[in-house]
VOMARGU-297141 format. One line per 5 residues: number of its first residue (from 0); their letters; for each residue x, y, z of C-alpha. Coordinates in pm, 1 decimal. Example, Ala and Ser with C-alpha at 12.3 -4.5 7.8 and 13.67 -1.06 7.14 Angstrom:
BEGIN
0) AS) 1230.0:-450.0:780.0 | 1367.0:-106.0:714.0
This chain:
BEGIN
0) XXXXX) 12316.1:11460.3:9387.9 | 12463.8:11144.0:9240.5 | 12414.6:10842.0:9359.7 | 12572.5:10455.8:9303.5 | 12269.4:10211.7:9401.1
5) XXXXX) 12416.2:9850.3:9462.2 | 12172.3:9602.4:9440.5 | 12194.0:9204.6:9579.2 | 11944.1:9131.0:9234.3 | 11878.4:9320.2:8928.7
10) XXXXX) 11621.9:9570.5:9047.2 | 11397.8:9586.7:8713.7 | 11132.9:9468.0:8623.8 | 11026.5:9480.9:8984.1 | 10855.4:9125.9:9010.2
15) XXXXX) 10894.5:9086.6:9377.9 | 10909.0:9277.0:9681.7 | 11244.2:9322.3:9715.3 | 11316.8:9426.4:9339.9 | 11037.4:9661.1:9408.6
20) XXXXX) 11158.9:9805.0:9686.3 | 11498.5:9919.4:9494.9 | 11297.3:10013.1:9206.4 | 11106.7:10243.3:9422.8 | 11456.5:10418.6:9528.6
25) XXXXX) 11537.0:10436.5:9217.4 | 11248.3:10600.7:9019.7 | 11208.4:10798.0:9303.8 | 11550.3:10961.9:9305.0 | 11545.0:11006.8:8954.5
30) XXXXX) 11213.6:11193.9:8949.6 | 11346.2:11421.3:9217.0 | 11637.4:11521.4:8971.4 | 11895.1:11285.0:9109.0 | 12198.4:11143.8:8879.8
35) XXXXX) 12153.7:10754.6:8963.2 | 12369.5:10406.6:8867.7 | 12224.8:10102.9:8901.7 | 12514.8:9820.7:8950.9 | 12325.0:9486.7:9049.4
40) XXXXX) 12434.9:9135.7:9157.1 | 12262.3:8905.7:8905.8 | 12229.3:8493.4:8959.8 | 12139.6:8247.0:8792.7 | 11812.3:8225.4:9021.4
45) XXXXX) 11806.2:8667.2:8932.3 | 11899.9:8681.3:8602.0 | 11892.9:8986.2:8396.8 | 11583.3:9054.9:8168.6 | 11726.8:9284.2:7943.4
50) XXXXX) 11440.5:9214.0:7690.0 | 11211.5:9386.6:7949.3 | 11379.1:9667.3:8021.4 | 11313.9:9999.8:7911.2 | 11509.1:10219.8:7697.2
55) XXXXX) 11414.3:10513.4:7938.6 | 11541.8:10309.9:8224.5 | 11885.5:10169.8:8106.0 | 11959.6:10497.9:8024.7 | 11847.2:10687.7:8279.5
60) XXXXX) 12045.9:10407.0:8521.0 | 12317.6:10312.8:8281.8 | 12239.8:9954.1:8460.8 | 12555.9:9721.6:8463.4 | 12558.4:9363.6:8630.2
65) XXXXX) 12779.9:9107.8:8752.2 | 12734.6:8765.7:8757.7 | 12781.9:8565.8:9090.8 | 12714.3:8175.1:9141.8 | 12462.4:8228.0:9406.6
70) XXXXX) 12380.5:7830.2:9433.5 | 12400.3:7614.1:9713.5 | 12715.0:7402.8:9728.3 | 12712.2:7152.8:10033.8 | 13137.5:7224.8:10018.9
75) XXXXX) 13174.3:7565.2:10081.7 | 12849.6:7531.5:10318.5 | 13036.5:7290.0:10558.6 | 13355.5:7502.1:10475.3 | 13156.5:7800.6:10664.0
80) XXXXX) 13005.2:7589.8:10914.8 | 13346.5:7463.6:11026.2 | 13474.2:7818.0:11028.0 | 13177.5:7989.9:11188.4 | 13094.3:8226.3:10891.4
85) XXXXX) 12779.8:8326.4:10750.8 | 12714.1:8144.4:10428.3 | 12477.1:8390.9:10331.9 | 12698.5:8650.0:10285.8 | 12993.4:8436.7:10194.2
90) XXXXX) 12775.2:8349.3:9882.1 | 12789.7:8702.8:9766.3 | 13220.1:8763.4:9782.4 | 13305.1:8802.6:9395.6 | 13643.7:8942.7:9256.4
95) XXXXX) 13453.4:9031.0:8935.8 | 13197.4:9230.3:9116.1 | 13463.3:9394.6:9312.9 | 13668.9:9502.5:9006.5 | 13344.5:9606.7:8865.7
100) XXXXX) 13290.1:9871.3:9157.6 | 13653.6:9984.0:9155.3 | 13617.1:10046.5:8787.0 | 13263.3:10264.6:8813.6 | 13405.1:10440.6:9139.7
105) XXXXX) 13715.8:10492.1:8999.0 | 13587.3:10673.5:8665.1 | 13308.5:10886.1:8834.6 | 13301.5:11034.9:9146.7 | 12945.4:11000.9:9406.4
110) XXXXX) 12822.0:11195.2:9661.5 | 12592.2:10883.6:9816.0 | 12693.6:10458.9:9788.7 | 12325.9:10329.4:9874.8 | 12375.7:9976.5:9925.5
115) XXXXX) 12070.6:9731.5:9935.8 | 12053.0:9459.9:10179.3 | 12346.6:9350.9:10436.7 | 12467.6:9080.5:10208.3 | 12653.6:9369.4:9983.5
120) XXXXX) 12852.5:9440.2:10338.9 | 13184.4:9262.9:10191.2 | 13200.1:9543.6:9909.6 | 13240.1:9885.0:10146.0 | 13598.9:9844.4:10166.3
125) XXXXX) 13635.1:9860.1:9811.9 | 13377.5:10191.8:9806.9 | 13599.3:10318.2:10079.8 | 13975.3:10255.7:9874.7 | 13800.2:10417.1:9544.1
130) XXXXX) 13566.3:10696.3:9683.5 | 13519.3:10959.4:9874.7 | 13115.7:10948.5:9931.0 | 12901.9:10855.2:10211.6 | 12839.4:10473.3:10201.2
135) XXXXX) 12452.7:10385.7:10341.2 | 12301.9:10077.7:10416.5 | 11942.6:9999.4:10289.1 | 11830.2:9695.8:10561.7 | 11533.6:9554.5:10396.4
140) XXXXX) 11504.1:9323.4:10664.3 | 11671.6:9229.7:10980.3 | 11782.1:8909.3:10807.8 | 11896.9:8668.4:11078.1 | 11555.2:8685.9:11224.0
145) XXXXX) 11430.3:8551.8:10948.2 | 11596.8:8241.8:10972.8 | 11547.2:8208.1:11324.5 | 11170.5:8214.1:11306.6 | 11221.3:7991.2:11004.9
150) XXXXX) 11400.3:7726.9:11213.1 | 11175.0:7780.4:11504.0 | 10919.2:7604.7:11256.3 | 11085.9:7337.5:11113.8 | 11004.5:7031.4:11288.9
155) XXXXX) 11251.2:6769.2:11135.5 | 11540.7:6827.3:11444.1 | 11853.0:6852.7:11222.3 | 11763.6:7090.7:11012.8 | 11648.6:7296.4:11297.6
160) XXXXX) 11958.7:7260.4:11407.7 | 12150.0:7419.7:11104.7 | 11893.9:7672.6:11022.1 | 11939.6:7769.2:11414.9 | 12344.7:7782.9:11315.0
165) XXXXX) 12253.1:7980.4:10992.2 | 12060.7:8284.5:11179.4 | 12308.8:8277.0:11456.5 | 12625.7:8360.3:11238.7 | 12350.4:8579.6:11001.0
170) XXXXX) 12280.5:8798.2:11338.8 | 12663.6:8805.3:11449.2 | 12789.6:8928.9:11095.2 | 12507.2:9174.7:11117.4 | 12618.4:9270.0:11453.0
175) XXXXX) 12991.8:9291.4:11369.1 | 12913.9:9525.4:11065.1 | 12632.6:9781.2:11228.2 | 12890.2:10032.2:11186.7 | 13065.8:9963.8:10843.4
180) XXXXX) 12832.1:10263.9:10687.7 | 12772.0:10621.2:10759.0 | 12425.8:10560.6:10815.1 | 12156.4:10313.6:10817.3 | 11797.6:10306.2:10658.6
185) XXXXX) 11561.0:10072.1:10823.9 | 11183.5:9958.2:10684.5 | 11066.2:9972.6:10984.5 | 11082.9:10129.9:11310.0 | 11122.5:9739.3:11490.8
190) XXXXX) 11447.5:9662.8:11229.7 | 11618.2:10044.6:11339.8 | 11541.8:9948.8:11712.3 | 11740.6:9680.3:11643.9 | 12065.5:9833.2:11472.3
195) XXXXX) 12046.2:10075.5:11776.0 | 12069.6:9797.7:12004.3 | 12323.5:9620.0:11851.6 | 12580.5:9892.7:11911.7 | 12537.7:10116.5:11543.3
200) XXXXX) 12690.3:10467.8:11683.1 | 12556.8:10617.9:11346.5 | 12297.6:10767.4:11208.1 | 12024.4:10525.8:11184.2 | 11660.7:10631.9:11071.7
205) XXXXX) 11312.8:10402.4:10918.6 | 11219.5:10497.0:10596.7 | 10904.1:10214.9:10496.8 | 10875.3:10128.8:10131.6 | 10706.9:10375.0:9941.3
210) XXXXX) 10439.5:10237.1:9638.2 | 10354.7:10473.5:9343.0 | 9943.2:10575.8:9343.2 | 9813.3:10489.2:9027.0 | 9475.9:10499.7:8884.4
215) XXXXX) 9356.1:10178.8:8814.7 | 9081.5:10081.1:8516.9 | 8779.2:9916.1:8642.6 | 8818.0:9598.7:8680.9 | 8544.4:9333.0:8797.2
220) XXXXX) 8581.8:9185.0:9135.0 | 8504.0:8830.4:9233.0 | 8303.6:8840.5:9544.5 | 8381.5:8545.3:9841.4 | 8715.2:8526.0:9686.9
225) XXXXX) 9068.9:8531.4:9858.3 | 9405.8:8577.9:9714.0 | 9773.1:8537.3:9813.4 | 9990.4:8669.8:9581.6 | 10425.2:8707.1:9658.0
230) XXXXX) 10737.4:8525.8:9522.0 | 10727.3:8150.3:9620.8 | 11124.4:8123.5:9580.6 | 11084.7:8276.1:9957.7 | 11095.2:8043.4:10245.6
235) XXXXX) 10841.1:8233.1:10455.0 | 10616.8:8251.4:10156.0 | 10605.2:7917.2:10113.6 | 10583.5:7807.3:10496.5 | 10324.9:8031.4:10521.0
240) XXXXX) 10116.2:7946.3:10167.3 | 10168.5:7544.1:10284.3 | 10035.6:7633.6:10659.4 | 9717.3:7800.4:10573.4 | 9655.7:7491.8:10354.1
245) XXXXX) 9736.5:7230.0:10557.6 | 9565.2:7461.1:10838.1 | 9316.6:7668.5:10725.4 | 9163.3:7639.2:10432.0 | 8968.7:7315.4:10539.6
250) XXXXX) 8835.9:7504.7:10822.9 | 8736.0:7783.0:10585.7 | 8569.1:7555.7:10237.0 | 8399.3:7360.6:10536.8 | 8226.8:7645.7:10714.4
255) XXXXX) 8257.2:7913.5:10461.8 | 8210.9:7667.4:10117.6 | 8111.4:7953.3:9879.8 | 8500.1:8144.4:9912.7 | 8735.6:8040.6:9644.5
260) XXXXX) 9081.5:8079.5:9717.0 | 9390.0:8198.8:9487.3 | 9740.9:8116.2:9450.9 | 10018.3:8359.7:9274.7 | 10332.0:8408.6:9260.0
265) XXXXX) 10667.3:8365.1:9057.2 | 10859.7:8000.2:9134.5 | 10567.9:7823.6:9218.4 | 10675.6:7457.5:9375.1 | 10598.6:7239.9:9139.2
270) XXXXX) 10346.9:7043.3:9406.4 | 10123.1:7380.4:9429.5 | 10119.6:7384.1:9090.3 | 9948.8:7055.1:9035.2 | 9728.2:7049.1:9361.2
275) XXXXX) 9436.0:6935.3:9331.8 | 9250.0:7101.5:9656.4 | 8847.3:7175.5:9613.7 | 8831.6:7544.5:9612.1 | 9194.7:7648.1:9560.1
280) XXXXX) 9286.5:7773.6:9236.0 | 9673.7:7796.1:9162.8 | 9749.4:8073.2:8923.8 | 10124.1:8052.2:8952.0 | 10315.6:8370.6:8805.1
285) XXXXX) 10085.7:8677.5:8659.4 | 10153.8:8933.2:8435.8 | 10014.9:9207.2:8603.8 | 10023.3:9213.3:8995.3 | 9809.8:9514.2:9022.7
290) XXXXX) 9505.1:9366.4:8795.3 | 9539.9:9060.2:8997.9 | 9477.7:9206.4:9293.5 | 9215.2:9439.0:9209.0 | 8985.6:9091.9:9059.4
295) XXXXX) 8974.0:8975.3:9422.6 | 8861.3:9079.3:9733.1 | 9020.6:8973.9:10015.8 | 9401.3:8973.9:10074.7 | 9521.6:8677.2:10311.5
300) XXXXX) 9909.6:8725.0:10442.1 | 9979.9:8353.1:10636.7 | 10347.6:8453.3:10751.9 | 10487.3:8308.2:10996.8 | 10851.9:8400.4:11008.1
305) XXXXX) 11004.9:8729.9:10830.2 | 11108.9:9059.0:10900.1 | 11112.3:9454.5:10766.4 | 10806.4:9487.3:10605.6 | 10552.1:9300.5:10377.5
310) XXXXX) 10545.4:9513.0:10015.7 | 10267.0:9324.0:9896.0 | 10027.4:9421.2:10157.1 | 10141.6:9757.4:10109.5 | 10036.2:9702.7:9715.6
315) XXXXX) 9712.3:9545.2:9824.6 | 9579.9:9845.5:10042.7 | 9665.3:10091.6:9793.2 | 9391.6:9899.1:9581.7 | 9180.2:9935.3:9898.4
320) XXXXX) 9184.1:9585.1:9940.8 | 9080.9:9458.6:10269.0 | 9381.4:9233.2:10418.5 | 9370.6:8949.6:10683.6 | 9742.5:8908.0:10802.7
325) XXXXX) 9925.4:8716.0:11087.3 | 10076.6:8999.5:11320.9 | 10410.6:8859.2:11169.0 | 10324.4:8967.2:10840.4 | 10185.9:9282.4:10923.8
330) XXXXX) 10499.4:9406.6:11133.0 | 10645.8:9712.3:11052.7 | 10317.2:9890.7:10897.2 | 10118.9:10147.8:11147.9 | 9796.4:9921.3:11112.6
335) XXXXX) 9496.2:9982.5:11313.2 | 9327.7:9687.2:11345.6 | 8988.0:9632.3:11231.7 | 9023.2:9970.4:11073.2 | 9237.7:9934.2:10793.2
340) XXXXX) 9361.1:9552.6:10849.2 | 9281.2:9245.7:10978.9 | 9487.0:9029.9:11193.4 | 9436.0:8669.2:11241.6 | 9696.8:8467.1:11451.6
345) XXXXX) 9547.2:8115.2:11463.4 | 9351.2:7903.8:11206.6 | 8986.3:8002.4:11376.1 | 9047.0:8381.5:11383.8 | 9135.0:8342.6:11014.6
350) XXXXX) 8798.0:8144.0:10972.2 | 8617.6:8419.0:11229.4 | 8779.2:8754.8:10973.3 | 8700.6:8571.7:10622.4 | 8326.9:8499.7:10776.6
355) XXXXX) 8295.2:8873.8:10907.1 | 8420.6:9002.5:10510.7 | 8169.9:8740.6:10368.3 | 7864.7:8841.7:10538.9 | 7986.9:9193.9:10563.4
360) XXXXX) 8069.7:9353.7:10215.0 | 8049.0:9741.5:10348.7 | 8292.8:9621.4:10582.0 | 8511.2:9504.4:10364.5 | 8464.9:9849.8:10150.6
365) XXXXX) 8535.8:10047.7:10450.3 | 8854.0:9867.9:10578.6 | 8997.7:9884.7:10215.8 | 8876.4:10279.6:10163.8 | 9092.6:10301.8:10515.9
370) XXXXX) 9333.9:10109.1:10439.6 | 9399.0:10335.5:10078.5 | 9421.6:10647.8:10288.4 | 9661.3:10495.9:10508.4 | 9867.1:10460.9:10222.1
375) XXXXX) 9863.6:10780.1:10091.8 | 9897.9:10939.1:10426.7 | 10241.3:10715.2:10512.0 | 10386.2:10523.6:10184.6 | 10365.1:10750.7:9901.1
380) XXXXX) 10678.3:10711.1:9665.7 | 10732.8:11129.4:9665.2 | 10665.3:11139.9:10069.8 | 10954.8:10883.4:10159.7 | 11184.3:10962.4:9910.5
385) XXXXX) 11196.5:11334.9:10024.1 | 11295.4:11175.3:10341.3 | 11517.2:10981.1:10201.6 | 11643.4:11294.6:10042.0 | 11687.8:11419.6:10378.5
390) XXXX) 11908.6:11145.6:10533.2 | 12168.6:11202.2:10231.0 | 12218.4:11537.7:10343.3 | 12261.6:11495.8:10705.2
């Protein structure tokens, strides 16, 4: 089967959880014998790291990108306000990338157009003048709900106001489109209830994101210690990271003063990355997620907004980490919890799960043991790309 996988970002290295989420797609289509291109949006804010790519991988994906101006301009925002348009998407509309797909479709033919995220919508037409394959829509997220529990949030009034505006044309344009593709592959089952509400008449199905099982060396664990580790370029990342400080962590050092808490993540703000809090350690961007997380013990997940579902918790429990999560941040994984997750809603049932992990570490062990075999039961790359597999050839 070949397959043309266009991607909002440059997929590789997979530093985040949406660049691994594609890069799962891809390695996992290519190990089950699949022919796959890679054509990628790149920014300014995603720029292409050539210098760490493979060999193996630009030739396995023959990866080509297209540059778009992804940047904020207060113009064309106020152009789309006026006009009722979604400036999210409107960001991504590019003649170059355009002629760029015409010229791939045009010299090769595809059975499958797997297109990642909502924001690529603008492009089908062009899939559909050039090419005779099935076009399919990866929704990472339900997007517009993002924003809307983003502006729910924000206190200051008028920029409630016109993040409010920005979900509300975000939900409509994913409303309008729900039946653009041939099919639609949700994250989670909450996101595909949605495209069947909104009217999709096609095939819609949840595939979660799938995370490869790899040994890992030994490495030592600091005990009392919590970590939160994802890209802070992410709005709900960093709403989330500046509530539990603000929130929670002085409720924690003052009861609990032995944990130490830790900071990661690519784009830190530059006033987490000078804080000066007693017992919070900012790391800021490391070069191996996976060691990271195994050095710690205790995964915290403060979201408050988002949607689909949360890759790095997914990472986490594969490392049989035990994770304390909002329910916002856990959505879309078939947690059990107290078996193989923790959920903590408000800043004292945060304070009551860190104490039980503290005083308990068998607990801890056991949740994290669970919360592995959850993972190899349900998000196993081979697993959900066979299903995946699947939903091409229906």
């Amino acid at each position: 089967m070949k397959v043309l996988q266009l991607c909002n970002k440059p997929p590789y290295p997979p530093v985040d959880g949406g660049t691994l989420a594609m890069n799962s797609i891809t390695q996992g289509l290519l190990a089950a014998g699949c022919e796959v291109k890679v054509l990628s949006v790149c920014s300014d804010k995603h720029p292409v790291r050539t210098n760490q790519m493979t060999e193996g991988y630009l030739r396995a994906t023959r990866f080509e990108a297209v540059h778009i101006d992804l940047d904020v301009h207060v113009l064309d925002a106020a152009v789309a306000l006026l006009c009722g348009e979604s400036y999210h998407v409107k960001r991504f509309e590019s003649k170059a990338f355009a002629e760029k797909l015409a010229e791939v479709l045009q010299a090769e033919e595809f059975d499958v157009v797997h297109v990642e995220s909502i924001f690529l919508t603008p492009y089908v037409p062009v899939v559909r003048k050039y090419s005779r394959a099935r076009v399919l829509l990866r929704a990472h997220n339900v997007e517009h709900l993002i924003w809307r529990r983003i502006a729910q949030c924000e206190r200051n009034p008028l920029k409630r106001w016109y993040l409010k505006h920005l979900s509300l044309t975000l939900g409509a344009y994913e409303r309008e489109h729900v039946n653009d593709y041939d099919g639609v592959m949700c994250i989670t089952d909450n996101d595909a209830d949605f495209f069947r509400t909104a009217g999709c008449r096609k095939h819609v199905v949840s595939i979660p994101f799938g995370v490869p099982l790899e040994p890992m060396e030994n490495v030592d664990e600091e005990p009392c210690s919590l970590f939160h580790l994802g890209s802070m370029d992410w709005l709900p990342n960093i709403e989330g990271v500046r509530w539990f400080l603000t929130q929670v962590w002085p409720l924690v050092h003052r009861q609990i003063p032995e944990v130490r808490l830790y900071l990661a993540g690519r784009r830190m703000p530059a006033d987490l990355m000078h804080l000066d809090m007693e017992g919070v350690t900012v790391v800021g961007e490391v070069p191996d997620a996976m060691y990271f997380i195994n050095s710690k013990q205790i995964n915290v997940v403060p979201l408050l907004s988002g949607s689909g579902i949360r890759v790095k918790i997914i990472e986490a429990m594969s490392a049989g980490k035990v994770v304390i999560s909002t329910s916002v941040g856990a959505e879309g994984i078939h947690y059990t919890d107290g078996k193989d997750l923790l959920i903590a809603d408000t800043p004292e049932m945060f304070v009551q799960q860190i104490q039980r992990c503290v005083a308990n570490p068998e607990l801890c062990r056991t949740i994290g043991r669970n919360a592995y075999n959850l993972i190899v039961e349900e998000y196993g790359v081979e697993r959900l790309t066979q299903k995946l597999l699947d939903f091409y050839n229906k």
